[in-house]
N, CA, C and O atoms as CSV, one atom per row, in Angstrom:
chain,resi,resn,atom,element,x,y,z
A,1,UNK,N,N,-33.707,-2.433,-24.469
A,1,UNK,CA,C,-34.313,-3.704,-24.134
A,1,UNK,C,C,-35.782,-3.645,-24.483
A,1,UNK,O,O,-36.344,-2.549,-24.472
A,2,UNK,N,N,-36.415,-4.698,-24.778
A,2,UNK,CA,C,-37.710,-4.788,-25.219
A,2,UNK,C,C,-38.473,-5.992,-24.137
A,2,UNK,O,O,-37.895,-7.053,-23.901
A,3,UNK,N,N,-39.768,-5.673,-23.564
A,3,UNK,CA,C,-40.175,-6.665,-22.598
A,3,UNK,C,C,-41.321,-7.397,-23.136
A,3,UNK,O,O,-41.574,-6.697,-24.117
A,4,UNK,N,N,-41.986,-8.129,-23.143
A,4,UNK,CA,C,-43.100,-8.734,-23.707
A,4,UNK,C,C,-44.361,-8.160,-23.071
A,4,UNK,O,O,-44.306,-7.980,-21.854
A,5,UNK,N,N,-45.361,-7.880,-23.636
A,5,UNK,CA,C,-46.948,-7.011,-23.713
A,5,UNK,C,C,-46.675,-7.734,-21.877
A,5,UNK,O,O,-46.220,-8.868,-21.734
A,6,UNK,N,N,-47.013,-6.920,-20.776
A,6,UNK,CA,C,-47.671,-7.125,-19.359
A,6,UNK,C,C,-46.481,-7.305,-18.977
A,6,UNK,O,O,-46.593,-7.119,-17.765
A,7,UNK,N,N,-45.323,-7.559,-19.185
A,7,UNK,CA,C,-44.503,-7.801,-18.774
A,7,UNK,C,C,-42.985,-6.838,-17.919
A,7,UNK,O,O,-42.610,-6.146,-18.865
A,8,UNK,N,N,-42.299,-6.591,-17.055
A,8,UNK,CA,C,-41.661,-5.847,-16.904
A,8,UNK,C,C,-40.222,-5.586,-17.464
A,8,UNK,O,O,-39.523,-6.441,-18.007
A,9,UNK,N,N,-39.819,-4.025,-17.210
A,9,UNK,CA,C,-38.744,-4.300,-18.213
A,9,UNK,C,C,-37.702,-3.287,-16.868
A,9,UNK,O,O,-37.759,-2.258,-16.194
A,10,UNK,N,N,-37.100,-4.101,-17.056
A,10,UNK,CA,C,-35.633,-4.324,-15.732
A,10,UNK,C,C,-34.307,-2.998,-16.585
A,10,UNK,O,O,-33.681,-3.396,-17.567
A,11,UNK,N,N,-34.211,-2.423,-16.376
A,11,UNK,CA,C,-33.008,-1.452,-16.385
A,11,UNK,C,C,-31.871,-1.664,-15.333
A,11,UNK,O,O,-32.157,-1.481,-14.150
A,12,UNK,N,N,-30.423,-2.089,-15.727
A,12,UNK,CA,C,-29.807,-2.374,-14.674
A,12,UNK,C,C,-28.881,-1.207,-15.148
A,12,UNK,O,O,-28.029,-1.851,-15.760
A,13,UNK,N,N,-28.599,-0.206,-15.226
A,13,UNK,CA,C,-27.815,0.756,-15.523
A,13,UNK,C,C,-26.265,1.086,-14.411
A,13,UNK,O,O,-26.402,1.247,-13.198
A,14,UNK,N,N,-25.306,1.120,-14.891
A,14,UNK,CA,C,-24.275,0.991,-14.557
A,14,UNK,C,C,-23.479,2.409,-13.883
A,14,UNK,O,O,-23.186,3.247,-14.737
A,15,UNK,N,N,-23.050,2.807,-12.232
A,15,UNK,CA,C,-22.110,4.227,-13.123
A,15,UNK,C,C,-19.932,3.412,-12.659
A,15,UNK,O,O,-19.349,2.531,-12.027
A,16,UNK,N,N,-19.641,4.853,-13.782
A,16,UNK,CA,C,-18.473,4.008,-13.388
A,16,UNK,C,C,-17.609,5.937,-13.035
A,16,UNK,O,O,-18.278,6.951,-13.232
A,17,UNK,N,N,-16.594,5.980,-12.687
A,17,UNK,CA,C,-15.793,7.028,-12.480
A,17,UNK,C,C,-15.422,7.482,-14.064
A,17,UNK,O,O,-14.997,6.685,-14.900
A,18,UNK,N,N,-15.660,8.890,-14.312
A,18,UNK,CA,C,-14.758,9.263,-15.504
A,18,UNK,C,C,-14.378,9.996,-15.251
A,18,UNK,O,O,-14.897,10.782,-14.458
A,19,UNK,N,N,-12.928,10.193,-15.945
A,19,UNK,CA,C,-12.214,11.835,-16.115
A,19,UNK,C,C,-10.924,11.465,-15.534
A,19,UNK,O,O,-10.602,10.319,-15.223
A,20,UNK,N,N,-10.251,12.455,-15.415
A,20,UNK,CA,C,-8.431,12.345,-15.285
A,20,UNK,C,C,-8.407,13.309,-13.872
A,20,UNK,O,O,-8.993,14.365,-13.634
A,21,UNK,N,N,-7.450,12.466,-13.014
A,21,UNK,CA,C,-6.711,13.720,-11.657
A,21,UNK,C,C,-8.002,14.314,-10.998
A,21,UNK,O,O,-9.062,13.768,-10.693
A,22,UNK,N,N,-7.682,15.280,-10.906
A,22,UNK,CA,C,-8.875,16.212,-9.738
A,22,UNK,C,C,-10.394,16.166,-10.424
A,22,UNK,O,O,-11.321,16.637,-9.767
A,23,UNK,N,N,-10.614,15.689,-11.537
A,23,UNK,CA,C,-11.743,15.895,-12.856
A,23,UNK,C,C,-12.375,14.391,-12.387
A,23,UNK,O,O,-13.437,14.189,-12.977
A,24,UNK,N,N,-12.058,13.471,-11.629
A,24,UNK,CA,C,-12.561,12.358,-11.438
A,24,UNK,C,C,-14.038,12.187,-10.844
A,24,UNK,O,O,-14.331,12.477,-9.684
A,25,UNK,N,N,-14.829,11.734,-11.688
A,25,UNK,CA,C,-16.140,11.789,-11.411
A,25,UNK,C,C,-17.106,10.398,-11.415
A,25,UNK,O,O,-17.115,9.686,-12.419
A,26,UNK,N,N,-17.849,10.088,-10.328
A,26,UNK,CA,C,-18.626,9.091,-10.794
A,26,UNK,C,C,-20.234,9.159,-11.626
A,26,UNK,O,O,-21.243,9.475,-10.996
A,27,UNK,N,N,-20.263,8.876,-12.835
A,27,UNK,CA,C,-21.644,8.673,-13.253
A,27,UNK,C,C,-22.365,8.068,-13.736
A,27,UNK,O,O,-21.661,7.188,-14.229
A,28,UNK,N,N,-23.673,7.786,-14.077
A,28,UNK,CA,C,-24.074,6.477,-15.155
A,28,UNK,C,C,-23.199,6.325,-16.355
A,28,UNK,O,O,-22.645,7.380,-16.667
A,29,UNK,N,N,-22.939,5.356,-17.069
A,29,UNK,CA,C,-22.219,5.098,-18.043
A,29,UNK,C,C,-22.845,5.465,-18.931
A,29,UNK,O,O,-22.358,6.366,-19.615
A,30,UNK,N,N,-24.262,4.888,-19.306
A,30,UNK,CA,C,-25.575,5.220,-20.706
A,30,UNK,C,C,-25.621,6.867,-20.658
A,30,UNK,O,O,-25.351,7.628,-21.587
A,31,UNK,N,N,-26.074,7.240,-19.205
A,31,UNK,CA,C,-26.064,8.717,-19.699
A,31,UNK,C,C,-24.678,9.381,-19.783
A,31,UNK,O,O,-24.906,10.548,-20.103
A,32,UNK,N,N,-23.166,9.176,-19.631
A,32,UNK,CA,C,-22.311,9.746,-19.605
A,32,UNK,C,C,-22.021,10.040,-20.921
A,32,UNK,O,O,-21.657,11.181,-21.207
A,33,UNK,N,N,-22.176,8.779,-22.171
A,33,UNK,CA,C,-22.207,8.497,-23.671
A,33,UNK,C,C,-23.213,9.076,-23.851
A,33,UNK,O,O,-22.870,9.737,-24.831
A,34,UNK,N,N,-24.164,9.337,-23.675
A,34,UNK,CA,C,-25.433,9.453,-24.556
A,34,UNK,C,C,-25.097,11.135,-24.667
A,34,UNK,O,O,-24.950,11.708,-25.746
A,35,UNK,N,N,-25.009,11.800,-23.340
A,35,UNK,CA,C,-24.850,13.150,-23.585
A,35,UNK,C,C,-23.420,13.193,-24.207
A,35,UNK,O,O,-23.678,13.700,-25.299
A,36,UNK,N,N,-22.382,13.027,-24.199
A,36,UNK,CA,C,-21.700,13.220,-25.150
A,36,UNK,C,C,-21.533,12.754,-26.504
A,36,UNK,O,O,-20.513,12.978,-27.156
A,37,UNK,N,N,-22.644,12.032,-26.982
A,37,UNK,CA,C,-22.889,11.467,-28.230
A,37,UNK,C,C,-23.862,12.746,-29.259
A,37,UNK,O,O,-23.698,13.221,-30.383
A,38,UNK,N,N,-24.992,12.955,-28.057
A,38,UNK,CA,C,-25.757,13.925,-28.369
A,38,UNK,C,C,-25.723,15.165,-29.573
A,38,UNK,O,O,-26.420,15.115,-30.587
A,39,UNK,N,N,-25.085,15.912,-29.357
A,39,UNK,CA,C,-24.251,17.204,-30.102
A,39,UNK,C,C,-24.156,17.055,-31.707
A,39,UNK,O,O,-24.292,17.891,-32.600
A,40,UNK,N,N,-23.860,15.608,-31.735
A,40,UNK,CA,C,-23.225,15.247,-33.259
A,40,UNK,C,C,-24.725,14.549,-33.935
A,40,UNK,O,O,-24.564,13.935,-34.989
A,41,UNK,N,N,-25.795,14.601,-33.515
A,41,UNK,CA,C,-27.155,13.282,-33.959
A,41,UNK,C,C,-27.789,14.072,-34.890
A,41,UNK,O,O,-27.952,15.284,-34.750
A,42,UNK,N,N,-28.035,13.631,-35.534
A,42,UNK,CA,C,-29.403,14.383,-36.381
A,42,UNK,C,C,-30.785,13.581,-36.667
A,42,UNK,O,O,-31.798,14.005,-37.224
A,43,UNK,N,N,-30.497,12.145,-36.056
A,43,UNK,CA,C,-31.339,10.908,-35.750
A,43,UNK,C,C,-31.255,10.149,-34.996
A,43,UNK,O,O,-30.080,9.899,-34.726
A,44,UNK,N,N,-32.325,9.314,-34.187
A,44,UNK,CA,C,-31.820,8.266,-33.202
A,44,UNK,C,C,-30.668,7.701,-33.769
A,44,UNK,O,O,-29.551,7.697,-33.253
A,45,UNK,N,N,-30.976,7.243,-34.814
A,45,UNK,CA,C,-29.772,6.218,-35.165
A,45,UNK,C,C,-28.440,6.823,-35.416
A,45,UNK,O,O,-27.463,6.080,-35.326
A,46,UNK,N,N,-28.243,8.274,-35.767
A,46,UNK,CA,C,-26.965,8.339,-35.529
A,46,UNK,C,C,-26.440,8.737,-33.987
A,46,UNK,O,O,-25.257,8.733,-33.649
A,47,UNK,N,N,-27.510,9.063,-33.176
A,47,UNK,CA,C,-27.420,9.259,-31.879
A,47,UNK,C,C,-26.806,7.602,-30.905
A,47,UNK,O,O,-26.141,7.367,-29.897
A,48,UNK,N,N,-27.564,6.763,-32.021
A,48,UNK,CA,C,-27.200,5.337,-30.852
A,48,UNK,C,C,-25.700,5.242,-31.407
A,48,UNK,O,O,-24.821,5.116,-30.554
A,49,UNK,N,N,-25.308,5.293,-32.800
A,49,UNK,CA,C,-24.142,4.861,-33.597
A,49,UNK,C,C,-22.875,5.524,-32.632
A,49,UNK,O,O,-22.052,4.775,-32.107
A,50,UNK,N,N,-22.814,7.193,-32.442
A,50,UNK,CA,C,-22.320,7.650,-31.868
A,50,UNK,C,C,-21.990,7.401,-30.206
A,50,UNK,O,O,-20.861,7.606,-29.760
A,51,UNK,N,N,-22.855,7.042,-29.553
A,51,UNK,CA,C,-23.023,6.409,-28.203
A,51,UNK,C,C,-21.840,4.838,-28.820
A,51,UNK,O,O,-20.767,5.007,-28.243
A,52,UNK,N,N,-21.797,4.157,-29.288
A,52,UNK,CA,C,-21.536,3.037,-29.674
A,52,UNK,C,C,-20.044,3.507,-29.971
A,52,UNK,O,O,-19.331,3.213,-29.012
A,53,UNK,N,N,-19.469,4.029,-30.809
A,53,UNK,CA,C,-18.216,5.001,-31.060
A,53,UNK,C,C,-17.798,5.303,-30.243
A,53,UNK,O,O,-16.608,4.989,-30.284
A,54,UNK,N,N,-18.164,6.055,-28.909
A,54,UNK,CA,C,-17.603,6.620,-27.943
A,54,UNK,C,C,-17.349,5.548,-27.319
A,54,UNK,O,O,-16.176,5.617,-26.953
A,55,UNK,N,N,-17.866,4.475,-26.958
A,55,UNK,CA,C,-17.690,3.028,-25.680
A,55,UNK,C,C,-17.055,2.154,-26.419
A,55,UNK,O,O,-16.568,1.189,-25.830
A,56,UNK,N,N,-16.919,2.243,-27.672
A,56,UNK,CA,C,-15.816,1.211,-28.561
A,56,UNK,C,C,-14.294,1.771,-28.385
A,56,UNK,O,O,-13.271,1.157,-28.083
A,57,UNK,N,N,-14.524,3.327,-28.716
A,57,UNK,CA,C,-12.949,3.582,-28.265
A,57,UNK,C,C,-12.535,3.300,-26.831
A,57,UNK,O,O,-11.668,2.446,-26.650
A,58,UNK,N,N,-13.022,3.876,-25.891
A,58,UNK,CA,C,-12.842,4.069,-24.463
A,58,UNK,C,C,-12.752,2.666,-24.114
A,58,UNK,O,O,-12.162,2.450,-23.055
A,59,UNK,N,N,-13.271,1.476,-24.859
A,59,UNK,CA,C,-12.904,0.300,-24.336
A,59,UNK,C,C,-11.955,-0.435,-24.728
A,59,UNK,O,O,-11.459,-1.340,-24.058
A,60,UNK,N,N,-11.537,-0.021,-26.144
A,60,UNK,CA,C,-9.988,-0.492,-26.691
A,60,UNK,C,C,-8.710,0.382,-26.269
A,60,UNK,O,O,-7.539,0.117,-26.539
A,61,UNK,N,N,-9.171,1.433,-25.578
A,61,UNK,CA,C,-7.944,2.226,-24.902
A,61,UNK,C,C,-7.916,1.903,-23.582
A,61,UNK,O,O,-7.111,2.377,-22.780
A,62,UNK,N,N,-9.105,0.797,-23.226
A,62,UNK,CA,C,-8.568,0.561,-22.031
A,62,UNK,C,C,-9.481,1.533,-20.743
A,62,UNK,O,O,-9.366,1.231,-19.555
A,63,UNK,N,N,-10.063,2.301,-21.048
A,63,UNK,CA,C,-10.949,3.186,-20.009
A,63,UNK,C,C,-11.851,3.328,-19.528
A,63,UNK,O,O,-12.136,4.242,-18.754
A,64,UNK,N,N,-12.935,1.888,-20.105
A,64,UNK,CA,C,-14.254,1.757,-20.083
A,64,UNK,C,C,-13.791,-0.119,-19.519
A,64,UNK,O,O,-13.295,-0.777,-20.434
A,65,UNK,N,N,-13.885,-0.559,-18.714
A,65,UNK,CA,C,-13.930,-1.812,-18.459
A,65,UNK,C,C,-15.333,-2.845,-19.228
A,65,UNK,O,O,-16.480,-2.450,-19.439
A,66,UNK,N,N,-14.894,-3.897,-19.450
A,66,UNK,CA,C,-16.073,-4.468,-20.302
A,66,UNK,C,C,-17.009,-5.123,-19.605
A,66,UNK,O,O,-17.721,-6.027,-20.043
A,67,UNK,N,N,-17.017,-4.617,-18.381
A,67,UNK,CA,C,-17.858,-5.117,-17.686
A,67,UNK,C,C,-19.101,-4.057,-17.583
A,67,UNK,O,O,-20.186,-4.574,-17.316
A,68,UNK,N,N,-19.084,-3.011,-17.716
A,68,UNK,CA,C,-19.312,-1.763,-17.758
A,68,UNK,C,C,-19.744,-1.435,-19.275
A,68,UNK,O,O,-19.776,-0.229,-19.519
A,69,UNK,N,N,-20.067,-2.260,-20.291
A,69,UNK,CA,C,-19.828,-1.634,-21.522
A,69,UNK,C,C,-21.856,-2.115,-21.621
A,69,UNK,O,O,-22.530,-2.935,-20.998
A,70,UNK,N,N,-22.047,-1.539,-22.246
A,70,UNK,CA,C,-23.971,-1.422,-22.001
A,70,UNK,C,C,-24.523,-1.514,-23.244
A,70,UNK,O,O,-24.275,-0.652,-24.086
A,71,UNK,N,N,-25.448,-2.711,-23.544
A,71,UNK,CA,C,-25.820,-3.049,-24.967
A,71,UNK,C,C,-27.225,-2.440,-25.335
A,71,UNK,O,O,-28.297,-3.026,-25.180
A,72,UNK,N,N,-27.080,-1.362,-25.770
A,72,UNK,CA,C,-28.015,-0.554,-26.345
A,72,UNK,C,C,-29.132,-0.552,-27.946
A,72,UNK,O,O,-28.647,-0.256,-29.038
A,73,UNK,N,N,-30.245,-0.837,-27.817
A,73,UNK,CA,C,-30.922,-0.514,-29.295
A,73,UNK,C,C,-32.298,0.264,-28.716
A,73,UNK,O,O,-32.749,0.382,-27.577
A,74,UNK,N,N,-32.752,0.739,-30.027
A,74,UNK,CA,C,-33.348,1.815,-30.193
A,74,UNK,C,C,-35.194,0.941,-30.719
A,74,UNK,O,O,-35.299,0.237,-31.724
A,75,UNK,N,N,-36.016,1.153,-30.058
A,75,UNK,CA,C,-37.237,0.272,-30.065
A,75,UNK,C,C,-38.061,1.587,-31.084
A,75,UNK,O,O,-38.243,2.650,-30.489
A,76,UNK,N,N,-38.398,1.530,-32.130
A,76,UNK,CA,C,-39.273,2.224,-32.778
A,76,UNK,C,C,-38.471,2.972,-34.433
A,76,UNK,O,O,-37.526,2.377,-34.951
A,77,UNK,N,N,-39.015,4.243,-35.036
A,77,UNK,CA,C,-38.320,4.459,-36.208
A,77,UNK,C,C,-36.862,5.266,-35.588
A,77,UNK,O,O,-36.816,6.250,-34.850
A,78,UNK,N,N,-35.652,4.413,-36.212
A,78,UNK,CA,C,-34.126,5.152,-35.540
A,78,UNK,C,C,-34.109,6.458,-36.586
A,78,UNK,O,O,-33.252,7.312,-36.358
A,79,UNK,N,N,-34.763,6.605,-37.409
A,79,UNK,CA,C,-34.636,7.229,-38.522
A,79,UNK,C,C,-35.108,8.670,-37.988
A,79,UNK,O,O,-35.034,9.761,-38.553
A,80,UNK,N,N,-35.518,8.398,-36.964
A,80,UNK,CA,C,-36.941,10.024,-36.433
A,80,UNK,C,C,-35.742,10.896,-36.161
A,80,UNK,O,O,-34.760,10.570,-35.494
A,81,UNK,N,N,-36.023,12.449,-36.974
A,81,UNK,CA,C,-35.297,13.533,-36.227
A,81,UNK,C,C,-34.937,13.519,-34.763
A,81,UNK,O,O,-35.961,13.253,-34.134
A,82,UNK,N,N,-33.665,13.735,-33.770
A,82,UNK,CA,C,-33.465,13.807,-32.771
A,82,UNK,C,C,-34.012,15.238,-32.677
A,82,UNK,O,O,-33.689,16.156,-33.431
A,83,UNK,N,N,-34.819,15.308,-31.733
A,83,UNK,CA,C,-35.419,16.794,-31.344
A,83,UNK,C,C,-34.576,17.868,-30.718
A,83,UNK,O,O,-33.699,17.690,-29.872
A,84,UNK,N,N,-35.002,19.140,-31.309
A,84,UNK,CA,C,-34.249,19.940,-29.931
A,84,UNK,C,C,-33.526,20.737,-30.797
A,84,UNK,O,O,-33.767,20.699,-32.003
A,85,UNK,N,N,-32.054,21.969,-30.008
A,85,UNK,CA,C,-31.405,22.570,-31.036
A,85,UNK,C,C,-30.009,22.636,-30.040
A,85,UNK,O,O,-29.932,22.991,-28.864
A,86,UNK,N,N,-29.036,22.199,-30.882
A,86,UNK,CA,C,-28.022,22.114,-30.550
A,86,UNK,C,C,-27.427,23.258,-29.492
A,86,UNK,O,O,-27.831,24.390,-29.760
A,87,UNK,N,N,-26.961,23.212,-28.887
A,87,UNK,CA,C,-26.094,24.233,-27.807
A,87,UNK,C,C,-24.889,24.078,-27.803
A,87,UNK,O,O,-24.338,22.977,-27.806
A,88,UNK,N,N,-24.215,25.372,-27.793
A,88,UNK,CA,C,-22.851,25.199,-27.509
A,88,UNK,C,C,-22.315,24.851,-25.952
A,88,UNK,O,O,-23.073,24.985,-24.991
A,89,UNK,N,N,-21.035,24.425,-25.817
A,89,UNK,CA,C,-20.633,23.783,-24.360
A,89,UNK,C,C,-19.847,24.799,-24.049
A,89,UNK,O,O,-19.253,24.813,-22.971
């Protein structure tokens, strides 16, 4: 979201339950995607693309309610190296 110069900028961030059986967890939705988008980025923009991939499937399979689905862009160059060095899980 982008707010106008003096103006405030409202984050309404969502969590919802993920995971299967005993694995059932509640968490933010943005950060639940974002860290599992993470791993695969080598730029914001493939970092947002990927976030976007993950909540497109999960919502045509039915697992992400669309009420819950969070409209994300990237304010500055998407192009900038995502920082940092990958870790294994």
């Amino acid at each position: 979201m982008e707010a106008l110069p003096g103006a405030e900028l409202t984050c309404r961030a969502r969590n919802y339950v993920f995971g299967w059986g005993r694995g059932m967890q509640e968490r933010g939705v943005i950060s639940y995607y974002a860290a599992r988008a993470l791993p695969e980025a080598q730029a914001f923009e493939d970092w947002l693309a990927g976030i976007a991939g993950l909540i497109e499937a999960d919502a045509h399979s039915g697992r992400l309610p669309r009420t819950h689905r969070p409209l994300l862009q990237v304010l500055g160059d998407a192009a900038s190296p995502v920082i940092g060095t990958p870790t294994a899980e």
